[in-house]
MDTraj code that builds the backbone (N, CA, C; nanometers):
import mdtraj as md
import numpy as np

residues = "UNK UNK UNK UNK UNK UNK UNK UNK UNK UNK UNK UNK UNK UNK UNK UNK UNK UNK UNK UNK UNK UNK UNK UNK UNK UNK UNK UNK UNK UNK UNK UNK UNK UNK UNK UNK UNK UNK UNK UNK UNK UNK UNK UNK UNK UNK UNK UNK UNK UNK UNK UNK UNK UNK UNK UNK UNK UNK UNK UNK UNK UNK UNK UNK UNK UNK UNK UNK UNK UNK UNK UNK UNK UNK UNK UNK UNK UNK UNK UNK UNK UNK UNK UNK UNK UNK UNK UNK UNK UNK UNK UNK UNK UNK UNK UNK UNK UNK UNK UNK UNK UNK UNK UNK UNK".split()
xyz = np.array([
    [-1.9023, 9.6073, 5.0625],
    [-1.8873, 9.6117, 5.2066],
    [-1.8271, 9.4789, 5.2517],
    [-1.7071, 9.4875, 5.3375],
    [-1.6665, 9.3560, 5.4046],
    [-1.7017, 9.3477, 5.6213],
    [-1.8121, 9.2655, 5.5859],
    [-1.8282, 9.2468, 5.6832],
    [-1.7518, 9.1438, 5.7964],
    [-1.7112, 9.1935, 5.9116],
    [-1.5917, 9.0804, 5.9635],
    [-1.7226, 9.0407, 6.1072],
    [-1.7366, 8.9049, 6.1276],
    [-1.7849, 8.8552, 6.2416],
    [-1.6757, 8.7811, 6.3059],
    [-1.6865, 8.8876, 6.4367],
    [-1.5660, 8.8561, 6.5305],
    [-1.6313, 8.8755, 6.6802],
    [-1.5807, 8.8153, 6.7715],
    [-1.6269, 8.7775, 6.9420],
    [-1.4862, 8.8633, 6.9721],
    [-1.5262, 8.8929, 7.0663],
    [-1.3763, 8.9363, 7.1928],
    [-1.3146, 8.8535, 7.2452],
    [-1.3251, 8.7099, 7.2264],
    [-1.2621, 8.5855, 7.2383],
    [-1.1789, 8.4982, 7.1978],
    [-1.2093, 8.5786, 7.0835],
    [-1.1451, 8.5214, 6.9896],
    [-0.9856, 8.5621, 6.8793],
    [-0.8937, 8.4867, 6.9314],
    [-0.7629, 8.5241, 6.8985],
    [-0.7564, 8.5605, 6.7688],
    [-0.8088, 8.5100, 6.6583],
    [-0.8124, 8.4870, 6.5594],
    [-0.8233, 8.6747, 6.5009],
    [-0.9658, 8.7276, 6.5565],
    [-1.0020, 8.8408, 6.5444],
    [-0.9897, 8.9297, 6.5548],
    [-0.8611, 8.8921, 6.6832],
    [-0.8132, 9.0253, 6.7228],
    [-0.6541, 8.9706, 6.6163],
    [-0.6309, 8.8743, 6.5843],
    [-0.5147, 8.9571, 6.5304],
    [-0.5331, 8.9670, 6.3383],
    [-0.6625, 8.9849, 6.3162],
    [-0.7212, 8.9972, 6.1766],
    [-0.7347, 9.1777, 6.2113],
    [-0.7508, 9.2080, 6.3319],
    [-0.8089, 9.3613, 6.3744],
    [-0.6928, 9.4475, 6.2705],
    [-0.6167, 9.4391, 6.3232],
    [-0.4896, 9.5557, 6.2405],
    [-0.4932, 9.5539, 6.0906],
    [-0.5305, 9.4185, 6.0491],
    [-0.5323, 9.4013, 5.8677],
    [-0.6474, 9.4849, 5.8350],
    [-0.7152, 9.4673, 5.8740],
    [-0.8790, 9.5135, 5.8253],
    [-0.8289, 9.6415, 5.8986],
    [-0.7896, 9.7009, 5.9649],
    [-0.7737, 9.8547, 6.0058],
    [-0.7213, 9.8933, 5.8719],
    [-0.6249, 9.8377, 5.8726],
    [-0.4923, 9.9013, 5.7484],
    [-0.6146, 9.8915, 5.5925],
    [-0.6732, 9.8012, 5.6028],
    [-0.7106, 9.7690, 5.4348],
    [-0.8727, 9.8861, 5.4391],
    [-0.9658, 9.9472, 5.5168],
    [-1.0182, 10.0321, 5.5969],
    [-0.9746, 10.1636, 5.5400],
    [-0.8547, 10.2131, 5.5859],
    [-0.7956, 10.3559, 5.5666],
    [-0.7758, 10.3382, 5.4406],
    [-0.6658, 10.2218, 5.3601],
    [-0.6275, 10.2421, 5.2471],
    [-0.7644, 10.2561, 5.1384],
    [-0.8637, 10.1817, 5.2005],
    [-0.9640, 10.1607, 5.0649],
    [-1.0815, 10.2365, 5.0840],
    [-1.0802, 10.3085, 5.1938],
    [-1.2324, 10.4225, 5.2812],
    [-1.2793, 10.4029, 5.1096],
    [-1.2286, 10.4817, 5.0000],
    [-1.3031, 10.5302, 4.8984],
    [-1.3759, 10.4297, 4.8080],
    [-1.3572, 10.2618, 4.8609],
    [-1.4053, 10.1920, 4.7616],
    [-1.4664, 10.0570, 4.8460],
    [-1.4103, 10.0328, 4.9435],
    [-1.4265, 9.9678, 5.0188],
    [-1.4901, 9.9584, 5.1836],
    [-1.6539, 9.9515, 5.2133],
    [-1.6926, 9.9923, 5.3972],
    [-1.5944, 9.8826, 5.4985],
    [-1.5544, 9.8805, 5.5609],
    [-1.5359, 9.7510, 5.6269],
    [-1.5989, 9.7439, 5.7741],
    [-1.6706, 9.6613, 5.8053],
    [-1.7609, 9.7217, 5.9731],
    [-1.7452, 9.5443, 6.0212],
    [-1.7696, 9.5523, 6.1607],
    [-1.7605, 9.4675, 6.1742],
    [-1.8824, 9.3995, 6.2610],
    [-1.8716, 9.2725, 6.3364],
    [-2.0359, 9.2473, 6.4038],
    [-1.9613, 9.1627, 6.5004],
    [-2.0048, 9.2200, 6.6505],
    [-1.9569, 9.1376, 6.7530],
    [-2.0945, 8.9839, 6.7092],
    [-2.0380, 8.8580, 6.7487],
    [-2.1406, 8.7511, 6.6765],
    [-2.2111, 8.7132, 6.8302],
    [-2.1433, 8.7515, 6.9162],
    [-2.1958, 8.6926, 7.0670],
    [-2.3145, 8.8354, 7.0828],
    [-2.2929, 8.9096, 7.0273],
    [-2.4078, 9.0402, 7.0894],
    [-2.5142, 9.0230, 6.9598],
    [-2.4575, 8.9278, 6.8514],
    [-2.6001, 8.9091, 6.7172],
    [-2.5853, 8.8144, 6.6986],
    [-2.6239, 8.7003, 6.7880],
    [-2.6455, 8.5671, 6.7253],
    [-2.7735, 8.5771, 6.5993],
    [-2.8526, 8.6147, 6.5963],
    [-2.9619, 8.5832, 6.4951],
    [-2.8824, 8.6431, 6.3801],
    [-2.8511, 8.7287, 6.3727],
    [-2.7435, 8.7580, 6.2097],
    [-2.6730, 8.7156, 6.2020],
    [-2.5957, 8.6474, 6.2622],
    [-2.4838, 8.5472, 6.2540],
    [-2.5046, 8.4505, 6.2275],
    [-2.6320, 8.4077, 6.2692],
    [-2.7044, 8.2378, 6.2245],
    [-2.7345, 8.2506, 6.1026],
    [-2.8007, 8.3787, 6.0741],
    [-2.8853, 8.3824, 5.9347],
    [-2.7746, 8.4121, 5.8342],
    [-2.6707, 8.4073, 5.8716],
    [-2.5662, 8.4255, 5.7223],
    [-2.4467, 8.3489, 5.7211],
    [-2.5221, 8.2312, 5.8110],
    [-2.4225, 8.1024, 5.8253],
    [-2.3277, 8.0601, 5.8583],
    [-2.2694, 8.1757, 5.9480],
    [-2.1104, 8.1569, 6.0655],
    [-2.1255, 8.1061, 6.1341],
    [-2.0100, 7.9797, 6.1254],
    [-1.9610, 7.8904, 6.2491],
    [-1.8816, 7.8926, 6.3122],
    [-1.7782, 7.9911, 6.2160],
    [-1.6496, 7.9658, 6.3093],
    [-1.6171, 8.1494, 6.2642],
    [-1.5140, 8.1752, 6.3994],
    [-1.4826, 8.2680, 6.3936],
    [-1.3225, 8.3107, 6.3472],
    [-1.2894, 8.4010, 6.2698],
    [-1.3600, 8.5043, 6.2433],
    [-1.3706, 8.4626, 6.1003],
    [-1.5105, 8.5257, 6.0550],
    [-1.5299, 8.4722, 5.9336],
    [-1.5633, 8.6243, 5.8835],
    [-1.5343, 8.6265, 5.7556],
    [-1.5744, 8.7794, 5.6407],
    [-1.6099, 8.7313, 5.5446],
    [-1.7268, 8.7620, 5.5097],
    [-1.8157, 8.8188, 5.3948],
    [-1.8284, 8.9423, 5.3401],
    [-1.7813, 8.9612, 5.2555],
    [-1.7810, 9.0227, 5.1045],
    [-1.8780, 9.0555, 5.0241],
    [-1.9379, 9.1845, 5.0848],
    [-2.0553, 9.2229, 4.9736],
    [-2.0509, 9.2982, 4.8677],
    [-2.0706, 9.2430, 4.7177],
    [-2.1200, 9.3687, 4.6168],
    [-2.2399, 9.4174, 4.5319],
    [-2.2714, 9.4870, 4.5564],
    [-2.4031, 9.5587, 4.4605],
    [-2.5004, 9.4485, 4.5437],
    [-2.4679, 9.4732, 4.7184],
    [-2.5734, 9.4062, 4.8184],
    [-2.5685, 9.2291, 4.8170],
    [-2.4855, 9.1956, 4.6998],
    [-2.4835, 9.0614, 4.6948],
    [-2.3782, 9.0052, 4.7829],
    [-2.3703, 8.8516, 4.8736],
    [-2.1986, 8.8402, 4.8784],
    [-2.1630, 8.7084, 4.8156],
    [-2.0245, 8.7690, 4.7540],
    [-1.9622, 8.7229, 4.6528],
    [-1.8229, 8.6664, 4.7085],
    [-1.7631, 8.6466, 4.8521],
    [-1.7271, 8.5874, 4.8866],
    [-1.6968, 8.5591, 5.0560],
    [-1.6767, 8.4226, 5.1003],
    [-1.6768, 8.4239, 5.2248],
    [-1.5532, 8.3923, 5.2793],
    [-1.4562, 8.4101, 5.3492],
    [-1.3732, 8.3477, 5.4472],
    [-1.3226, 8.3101, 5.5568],
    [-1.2840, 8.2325, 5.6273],
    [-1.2725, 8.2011, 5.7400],
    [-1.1362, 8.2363, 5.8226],
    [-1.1400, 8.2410, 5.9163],
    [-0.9489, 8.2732, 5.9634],
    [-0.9069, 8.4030, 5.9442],
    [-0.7391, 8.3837, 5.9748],
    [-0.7186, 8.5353, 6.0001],
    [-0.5990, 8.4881, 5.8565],
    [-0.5806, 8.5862, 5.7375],
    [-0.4791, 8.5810, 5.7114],
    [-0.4087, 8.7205, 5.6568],
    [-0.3071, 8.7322, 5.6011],
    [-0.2107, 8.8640, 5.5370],
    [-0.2985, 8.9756, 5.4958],
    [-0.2609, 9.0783, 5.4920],
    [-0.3010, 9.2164, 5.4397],
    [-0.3248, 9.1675, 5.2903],
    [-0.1711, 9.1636, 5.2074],
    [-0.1469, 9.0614, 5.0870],
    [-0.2776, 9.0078, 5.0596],
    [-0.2999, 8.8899, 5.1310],
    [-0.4055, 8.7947, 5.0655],
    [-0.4947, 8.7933, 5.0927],
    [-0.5470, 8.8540, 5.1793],
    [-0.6975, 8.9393, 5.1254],
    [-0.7421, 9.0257, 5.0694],
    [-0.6520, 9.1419, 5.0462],
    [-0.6878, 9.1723, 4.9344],
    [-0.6700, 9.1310, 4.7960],
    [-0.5542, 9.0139, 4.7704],
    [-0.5900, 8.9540, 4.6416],
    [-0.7620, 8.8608, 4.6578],
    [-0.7670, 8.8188, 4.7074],
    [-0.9268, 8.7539, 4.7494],
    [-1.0431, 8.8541, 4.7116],
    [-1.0413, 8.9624, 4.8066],
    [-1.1249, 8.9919, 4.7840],
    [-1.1514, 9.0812, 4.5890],
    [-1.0053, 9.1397, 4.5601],
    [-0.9975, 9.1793, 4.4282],
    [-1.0671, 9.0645, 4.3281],
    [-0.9842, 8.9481, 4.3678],
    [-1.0617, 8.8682, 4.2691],
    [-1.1951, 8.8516, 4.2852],
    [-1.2665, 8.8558, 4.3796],
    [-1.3913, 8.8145, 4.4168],
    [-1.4732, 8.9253, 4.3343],
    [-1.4428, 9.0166, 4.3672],
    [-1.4751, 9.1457, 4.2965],
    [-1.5110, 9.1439, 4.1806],
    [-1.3880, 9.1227, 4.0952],
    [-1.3790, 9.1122, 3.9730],
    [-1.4542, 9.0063, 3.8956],
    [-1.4840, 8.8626, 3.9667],
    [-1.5545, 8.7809, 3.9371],
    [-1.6977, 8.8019, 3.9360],
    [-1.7224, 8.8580, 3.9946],
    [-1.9039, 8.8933, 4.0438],
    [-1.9159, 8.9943, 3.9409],
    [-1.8347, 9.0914, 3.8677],
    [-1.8613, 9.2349, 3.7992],
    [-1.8929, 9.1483, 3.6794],
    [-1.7829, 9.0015, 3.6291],
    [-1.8065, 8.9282, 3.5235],
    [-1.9118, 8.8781, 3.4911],
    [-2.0017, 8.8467, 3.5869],
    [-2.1234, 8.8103, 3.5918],
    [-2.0994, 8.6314, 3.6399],
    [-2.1468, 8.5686, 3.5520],
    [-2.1507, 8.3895, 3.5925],
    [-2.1119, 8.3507, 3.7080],
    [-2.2078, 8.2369, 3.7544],
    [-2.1984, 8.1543, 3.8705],
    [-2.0521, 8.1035, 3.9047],
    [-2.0247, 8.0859, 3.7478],
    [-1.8983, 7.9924, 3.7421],
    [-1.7647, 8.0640, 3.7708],
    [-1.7599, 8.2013, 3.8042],
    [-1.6751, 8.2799, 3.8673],
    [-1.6494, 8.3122, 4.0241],
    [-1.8078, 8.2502, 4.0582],
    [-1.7806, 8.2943, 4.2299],
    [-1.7400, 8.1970, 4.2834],
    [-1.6694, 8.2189, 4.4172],
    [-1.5821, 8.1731, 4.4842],
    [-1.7203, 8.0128, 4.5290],
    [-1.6343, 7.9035, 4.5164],
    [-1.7086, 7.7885, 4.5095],
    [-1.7804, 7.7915, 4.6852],
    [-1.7236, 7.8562, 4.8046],
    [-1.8505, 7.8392, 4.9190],
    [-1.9329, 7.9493, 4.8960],
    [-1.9921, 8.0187, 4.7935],
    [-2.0675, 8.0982, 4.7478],
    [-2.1853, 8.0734, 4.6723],
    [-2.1755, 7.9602, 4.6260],
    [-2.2489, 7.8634, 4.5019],
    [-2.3833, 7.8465, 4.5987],
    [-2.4653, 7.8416, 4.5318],
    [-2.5876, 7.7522, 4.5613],
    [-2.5912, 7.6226, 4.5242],
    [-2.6736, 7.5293, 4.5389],
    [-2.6947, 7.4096, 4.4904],
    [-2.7485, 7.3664, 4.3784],
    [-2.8074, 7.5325, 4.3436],
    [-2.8361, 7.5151, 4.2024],
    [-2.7460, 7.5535, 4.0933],
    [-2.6614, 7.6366, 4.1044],
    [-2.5319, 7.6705, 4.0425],
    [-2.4265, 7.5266, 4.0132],
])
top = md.Topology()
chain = top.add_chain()
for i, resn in enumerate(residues, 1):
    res = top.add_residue(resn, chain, resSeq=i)
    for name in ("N", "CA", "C"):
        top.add_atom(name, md.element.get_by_symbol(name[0]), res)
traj = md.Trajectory(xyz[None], top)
């Protein structure tokens, strides 16, 4: 599941809206994508550590395995998130995306 935290304020979000539409239809069968207004859920938004908008998190098998900030290409998020993917299926710490790490990793 890629979760997108986005405000109605925010430029950023609305022009990430059409990518995540397009990547949505193409991937319904493998991929949820939903999103979370952050001004109507501050407490879930706090509790999963967004500061800035728009930020997506990347969940697999309930875990997330990667985070990003900003708006960028159709292109390069889905290479992101593929790799992210693919890294987490590998198993080791030493594959996930480094703002993913714990402090004990």
């Amino acid at each position: 599941m890629l979760v997108k935290f986005t405000a109605d304020w925010c430029p950023g979000c609305r022009q990430l809206g059409p990518v995540l539409g397009a990547i949505a239809a193409e991937r319904a069968d493998r991929l949820k994508v939903v999103q979370l207004d952050a001004d109507h859920h501050p407490a879930t938004t706090a509790a999963h550590g967004v500061l800035a908008l728009p930020t997506l998190i990347l969940f697999d098998a309930g875990e997330p395995v990667l985070r990003l900030v900003g708006s960028r290409s159709r292109q390069r998020l889905l290479r992101e998130i593929d790799a992210a993917r693919e890294a987490h299926r590998e198993g080791g710490a030493a594959q996930k995306p480094p703002s993913m790490l714990t402090k004990r990793e």
